[in-house]
C-alpha positions in Angstrom: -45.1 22.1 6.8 -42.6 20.2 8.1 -38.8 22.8 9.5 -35.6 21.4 9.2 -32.4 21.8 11.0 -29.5 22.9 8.7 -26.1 22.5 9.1 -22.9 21.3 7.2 -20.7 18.7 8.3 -16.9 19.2 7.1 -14.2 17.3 6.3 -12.7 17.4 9.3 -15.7 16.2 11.4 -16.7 20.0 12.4 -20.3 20.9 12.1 -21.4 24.4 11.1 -25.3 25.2 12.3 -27.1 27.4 9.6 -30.5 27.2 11.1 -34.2 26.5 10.4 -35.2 25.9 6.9 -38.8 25.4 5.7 -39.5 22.3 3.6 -39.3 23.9 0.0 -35.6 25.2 0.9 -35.1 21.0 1.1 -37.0 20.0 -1.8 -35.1 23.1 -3.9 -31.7 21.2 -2.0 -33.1 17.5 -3.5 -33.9 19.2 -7.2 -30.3 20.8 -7.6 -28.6 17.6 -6.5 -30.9 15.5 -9.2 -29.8 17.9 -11.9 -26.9 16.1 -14.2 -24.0 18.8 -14.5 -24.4 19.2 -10.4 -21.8 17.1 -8.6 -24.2 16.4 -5.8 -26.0 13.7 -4.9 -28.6 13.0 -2.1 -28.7 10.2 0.6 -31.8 9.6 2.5 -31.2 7.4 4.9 -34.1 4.6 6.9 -32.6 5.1 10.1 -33.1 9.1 9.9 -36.9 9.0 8.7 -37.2 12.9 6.7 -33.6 13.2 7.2 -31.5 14.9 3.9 -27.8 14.5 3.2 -26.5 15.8 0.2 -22.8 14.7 -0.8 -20.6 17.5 -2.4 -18.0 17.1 -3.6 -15.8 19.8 -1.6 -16.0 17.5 0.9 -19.0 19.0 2.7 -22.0 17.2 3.7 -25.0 19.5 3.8 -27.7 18.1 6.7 -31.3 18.8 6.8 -33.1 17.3 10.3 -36.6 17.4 11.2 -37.6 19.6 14.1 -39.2 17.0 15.7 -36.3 14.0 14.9 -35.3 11.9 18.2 -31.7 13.1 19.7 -29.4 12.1 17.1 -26.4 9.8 18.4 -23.3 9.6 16.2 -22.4 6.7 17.9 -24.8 4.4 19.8 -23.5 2.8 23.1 -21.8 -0.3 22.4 -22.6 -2.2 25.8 -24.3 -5.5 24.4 -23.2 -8.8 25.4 -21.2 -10.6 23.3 -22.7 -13.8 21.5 -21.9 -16.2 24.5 -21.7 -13.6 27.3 -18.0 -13.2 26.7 -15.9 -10.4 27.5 -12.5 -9.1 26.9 -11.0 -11.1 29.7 -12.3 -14.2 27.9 -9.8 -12.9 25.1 -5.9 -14.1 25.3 -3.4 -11.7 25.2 -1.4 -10.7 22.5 1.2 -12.4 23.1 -0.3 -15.9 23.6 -1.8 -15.2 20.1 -1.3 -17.6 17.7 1.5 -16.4 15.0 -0.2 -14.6 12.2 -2.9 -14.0 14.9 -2.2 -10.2 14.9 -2.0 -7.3 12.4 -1.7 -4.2 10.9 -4.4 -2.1 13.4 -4.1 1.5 11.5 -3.2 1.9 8.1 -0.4 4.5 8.0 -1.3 7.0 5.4 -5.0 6.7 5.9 -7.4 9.9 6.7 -8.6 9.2 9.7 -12.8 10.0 10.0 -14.4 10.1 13.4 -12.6 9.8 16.3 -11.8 6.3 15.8 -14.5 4.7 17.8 -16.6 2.6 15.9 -17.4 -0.9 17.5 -16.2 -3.2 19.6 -14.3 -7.0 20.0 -15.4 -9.6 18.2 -17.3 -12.4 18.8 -15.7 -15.5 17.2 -12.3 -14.8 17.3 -11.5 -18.3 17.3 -13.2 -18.2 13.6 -11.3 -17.2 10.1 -10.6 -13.7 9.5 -12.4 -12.2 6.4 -12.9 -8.9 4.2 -16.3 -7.8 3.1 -16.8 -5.4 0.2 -19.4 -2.7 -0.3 -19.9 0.1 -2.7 -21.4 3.2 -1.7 -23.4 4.1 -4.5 -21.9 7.3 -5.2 -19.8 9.4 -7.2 -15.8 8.8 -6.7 -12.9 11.1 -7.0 -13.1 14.9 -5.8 -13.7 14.7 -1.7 -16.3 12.6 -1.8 -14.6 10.0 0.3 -14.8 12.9 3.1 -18.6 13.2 2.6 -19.4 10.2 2.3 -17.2 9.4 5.6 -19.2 11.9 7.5 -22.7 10.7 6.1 -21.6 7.4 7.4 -20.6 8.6 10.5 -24.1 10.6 11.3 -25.8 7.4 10.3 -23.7 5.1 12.2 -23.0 2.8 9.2 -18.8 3.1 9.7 -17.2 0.1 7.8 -13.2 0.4 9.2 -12.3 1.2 5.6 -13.2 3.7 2.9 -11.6 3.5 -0.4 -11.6 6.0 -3.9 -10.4 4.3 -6.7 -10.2 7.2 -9.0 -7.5 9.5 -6.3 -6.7 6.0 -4.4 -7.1 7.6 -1.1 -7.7 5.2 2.0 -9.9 6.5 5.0 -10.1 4.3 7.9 -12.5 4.9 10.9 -11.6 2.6 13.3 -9.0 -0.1 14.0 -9.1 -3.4 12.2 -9.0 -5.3 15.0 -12.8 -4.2 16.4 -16.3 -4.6 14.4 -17.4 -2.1 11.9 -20.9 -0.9 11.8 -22.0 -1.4 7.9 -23.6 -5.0 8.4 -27.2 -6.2 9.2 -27.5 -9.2 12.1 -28.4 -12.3 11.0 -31.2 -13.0 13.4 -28.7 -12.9 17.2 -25.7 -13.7 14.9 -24.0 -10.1 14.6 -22.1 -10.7 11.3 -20.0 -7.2 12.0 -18.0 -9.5 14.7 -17.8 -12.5 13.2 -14.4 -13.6 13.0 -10.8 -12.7 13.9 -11.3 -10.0 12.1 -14.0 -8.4 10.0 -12.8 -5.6 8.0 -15.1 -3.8 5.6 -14.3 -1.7 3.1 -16.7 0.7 1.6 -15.8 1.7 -2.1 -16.8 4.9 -3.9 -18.8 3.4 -6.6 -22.0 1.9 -8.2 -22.5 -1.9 -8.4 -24.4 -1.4 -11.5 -20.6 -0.3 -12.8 -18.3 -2.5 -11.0 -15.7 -0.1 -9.6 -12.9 -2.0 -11.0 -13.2 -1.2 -14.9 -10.6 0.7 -16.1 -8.7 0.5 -12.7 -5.3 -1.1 -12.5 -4.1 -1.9 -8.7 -1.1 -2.3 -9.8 -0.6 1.5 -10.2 -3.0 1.8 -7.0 -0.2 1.9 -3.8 -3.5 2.9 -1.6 -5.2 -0.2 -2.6 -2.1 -2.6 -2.1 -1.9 -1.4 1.4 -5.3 -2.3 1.8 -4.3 -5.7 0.7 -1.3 -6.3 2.8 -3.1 -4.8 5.9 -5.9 -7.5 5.3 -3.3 -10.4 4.8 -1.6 -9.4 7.9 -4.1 -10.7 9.4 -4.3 -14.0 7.8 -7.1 -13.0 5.3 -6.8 -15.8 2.3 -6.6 -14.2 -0.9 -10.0 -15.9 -2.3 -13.4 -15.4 -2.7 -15.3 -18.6 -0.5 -18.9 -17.7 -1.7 -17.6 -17.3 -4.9 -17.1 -14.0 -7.2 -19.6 -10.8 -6.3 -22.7 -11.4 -8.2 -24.0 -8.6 -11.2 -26.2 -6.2 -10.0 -28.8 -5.9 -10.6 -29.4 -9.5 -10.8 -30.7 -12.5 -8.6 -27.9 -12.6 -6.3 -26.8 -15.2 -4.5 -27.4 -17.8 -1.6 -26.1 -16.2 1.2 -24.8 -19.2 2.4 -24.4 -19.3 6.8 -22.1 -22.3 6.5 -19.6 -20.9 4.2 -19.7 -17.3 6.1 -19.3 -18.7 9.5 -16.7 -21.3 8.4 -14.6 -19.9 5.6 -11.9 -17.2 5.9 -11.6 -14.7 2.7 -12.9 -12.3 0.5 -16.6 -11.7 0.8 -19.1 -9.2 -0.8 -22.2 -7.2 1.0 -24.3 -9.7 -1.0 -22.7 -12.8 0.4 -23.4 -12.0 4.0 -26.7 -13.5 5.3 -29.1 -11.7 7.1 -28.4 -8.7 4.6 -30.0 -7.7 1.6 -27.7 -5.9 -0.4 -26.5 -6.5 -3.7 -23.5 -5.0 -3.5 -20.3 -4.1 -4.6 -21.5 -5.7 -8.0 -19.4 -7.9 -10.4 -15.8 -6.3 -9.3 -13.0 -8.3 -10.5 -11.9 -10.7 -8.3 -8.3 -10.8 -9.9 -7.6 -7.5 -10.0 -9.0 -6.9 -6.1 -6.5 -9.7 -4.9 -3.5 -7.9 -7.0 -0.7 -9.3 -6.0 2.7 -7.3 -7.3 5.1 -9.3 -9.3 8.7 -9.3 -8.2 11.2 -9.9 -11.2 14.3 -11.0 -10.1 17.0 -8.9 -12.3 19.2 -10.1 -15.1 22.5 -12.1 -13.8 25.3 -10.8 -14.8 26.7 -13.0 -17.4 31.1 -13.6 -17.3 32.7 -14.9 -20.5 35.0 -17.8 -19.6 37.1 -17.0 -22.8 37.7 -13.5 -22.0 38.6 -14.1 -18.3 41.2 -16.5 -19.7 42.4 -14.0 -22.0 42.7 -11.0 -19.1 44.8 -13.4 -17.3 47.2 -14.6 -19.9 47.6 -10.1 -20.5 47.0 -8.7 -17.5 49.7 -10.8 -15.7 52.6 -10.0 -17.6 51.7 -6.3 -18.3 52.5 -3.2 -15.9 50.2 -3.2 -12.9 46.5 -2.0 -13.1 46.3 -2.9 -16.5 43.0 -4.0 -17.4 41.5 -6.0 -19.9 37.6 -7.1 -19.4 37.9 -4.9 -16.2 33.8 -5.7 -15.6 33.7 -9.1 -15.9 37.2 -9.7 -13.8 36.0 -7.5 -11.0 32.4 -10.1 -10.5 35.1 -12.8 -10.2 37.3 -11.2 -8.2 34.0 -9.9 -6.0 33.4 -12.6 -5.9 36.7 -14.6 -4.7 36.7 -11.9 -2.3 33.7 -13.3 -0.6 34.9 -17.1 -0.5 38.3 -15.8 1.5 40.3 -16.0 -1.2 41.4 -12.8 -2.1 42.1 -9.5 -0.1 39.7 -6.9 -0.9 41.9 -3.8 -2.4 42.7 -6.4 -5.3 39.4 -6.8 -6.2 40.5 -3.7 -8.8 39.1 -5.4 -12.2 42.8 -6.4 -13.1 43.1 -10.3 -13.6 47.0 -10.0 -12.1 48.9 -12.4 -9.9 47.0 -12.5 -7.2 43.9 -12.7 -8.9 45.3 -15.9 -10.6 46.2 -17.2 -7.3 43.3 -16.7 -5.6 41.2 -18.1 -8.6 44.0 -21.0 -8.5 43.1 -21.6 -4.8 39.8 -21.6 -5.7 40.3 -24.5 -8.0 42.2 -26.7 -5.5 39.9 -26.5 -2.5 36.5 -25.1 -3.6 35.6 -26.3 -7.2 34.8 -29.8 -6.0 38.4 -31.2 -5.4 38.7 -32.0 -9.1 41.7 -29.6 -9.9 45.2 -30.7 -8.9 48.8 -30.0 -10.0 48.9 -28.2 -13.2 45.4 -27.9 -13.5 44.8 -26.1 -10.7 46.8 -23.0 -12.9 44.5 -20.3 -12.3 43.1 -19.6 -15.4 39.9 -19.7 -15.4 37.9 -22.8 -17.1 34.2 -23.4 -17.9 33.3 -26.0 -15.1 35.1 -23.8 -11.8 33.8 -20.8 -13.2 30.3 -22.2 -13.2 30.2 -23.4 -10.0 31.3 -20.0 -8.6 29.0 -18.3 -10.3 26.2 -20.7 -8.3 27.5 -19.8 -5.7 27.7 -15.9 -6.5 25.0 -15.1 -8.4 26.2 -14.4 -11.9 26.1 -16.6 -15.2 29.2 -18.2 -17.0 29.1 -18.3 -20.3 31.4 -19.4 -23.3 
């Protein structure tokens, strides 16, 4: 009978050894996670053959290892040649990047998992920067985007990104600038570097449920930094292969022309030399959220009753006010054109007010006012054109 190493790895990368266990203490381990009011569930992974990892979700990620396994690496030496023999030299530097060449590197805000080190340059630089989408076909909310970071990281499968829609929390393992971990080659083609940038985002989910029902980004300030950190980097807010295909389902082409040549939004089942079907049918529109910006109400300044604060507030005591809101967004407003010193600016459409607005008439509203009609009382066609200029509406 197979003995097992056991040990749980913690949120915070620690690992706490808890000895040898015998099979059945596994198999007992695998039954309680398949039970339906447990929140665990199991990962068994290809690269780990008899390997166990059972997500909580505390955060903890209970191990089981054979006795026998081969030394387990969290992360594999990253010394292959790039595709071309390049190296970083071959690279320019920042500064004779492009503009729009460079971006966000860390996410601020993100929970950092691992120590950051994940993969290396990439080996198409020169070619458009993308996004590629997974699920991780596991439960979401709780801390299971800390076990599921750490089952990642023991399996060497780091995308740069992990992502919980339900708490919208944002892990990140390493910087956006270097490959992640969570793509197949495509024969010598190593589709994790292909690119200016590569970023991967792993999303607690199913694809058989697309992780965006029910979910508004627009309420989701975790996604949206996502979003701008991927445009930052020039990523174009579509999908070139087209939207994520159902799962399950046929799936899709996997074209190597569009992947290689396109920059945008792909998903794990676009990518060829892969043969994963997910994230599943997520919505396009809602993953490309872009937040709507609407411009506040002008402030609207009656024509009539600016005519009517000058004709009282002129001959009445000082300070004496009329329609002191509207007056004080023309006077604001005359302020700013040099026409009128600032501590009259007091809502009170008085002598200087008038003579400032009179000025106004004469040399700034089009040369059409002279003599007499340059009166400073306010008319419809001068108060228009200073409120285009100023940013309010005049009205009748």
């Amino acid at each position: 009978m197979t003995s097992f190493h056991a040990a749980i790895v913690h949120p915070d990368q620690s690992v706490t050894y808890c000895g040898q266990v015998d099979q059945a203490h596994v198999d007992e381990a695998r039954a309680i996670a398949q039970l339906d009011d447990t929140p665990r569930f199991t990962r068994e992974p290809a690269s780990r053959p008899g390997s166990l990892f059972v997500l909580r979700e505390d955060g903890d990620l209970d191990w089981y290892e054979p006795l026998d396994a081969e030394p387990f690496l969290v992360h594999a030496p990253d010394n292959e040649p790039r595709i071309g023999s390049l190296t970083a030299d071959d690279l320019p530097d920042a500064d004779e990047l492009p503009r729009g060449a460079t971006g966000t590197v860390w996410i601020s805000g993100a929970l950092r998992l691992g120590d950051g080190s994940i993969g290396g340059p990439m080996d198409t630089p020169g070619n458009p920067p993308r996004v590629v989408h997974h699920s991780t076909e596991s439960p979401a909310g709780g801390k299971y985007l800390e076990s599921v970071g750490s089952y990642l990281i023991r399996v060497a499968a780091e995308p740069q990104l992990i992502y919980c829609p339900v708490t919208d929390r944002v892990g990140q393992f390493g910087p956006l600038n270097q490959s992640g971990r969570a793509l197949r080659n495509d024969g010598s083609r190593r589709t994790n570097r292909e690119g200016r940038v590569c970023i991967q985002i792993e999303v607690l989910g199913y694809a058989k449920n697309p992780w965006t029902n029910g979910w508004d980004p627009a309420k989701k300030p975790g996604w949206q930094k996502i979003l701008a950190a991927a445009r930052s980097w020039g990523v174009p807010d579509t999908f070139p292969a087209g939207p994520p295909a159902k799962y399950p389902g046929p799936g899709k082409s996997r074209s190597r022309t569009v992947w290689q040549s396109k920059g945008g939004h792909f998903s794990h089942g676009d990518v060829p030399g892969n043969n994963h079907g997910d994230p599943g049918a997520i919505s396009t529109t809602k993953v490309l959220y872009k937040a709507t910006t609407t411009s506040p109400p002008k402030a609207k300044v009656s024509v009539a009753h600016l005519a009517a604060a000058a004709r009282k507030d002129v001959p009445a005591p000082d300070g004496h006010t009329t329609y002191p809101a509207e007056v004080r967004i023309v006077e604001n407003a005359l302020v700013a054109e040099g026409l009128l010193a600032r501590q009259y600016a007091d809502g009170s459409f008085g002598s200087k007010s008038v003579a400032a607005y009179a000025a106004w008439q004469r040399s700034k509203a089009g040369g059409s006012y002279t003599g007499d009609a340059a009166d400073g009382i306010p008319g419809l066609s001068s108060l228009q054109r200073l409120a285009a200029r100023h940013g309010f509406t005049a009205t009748t």
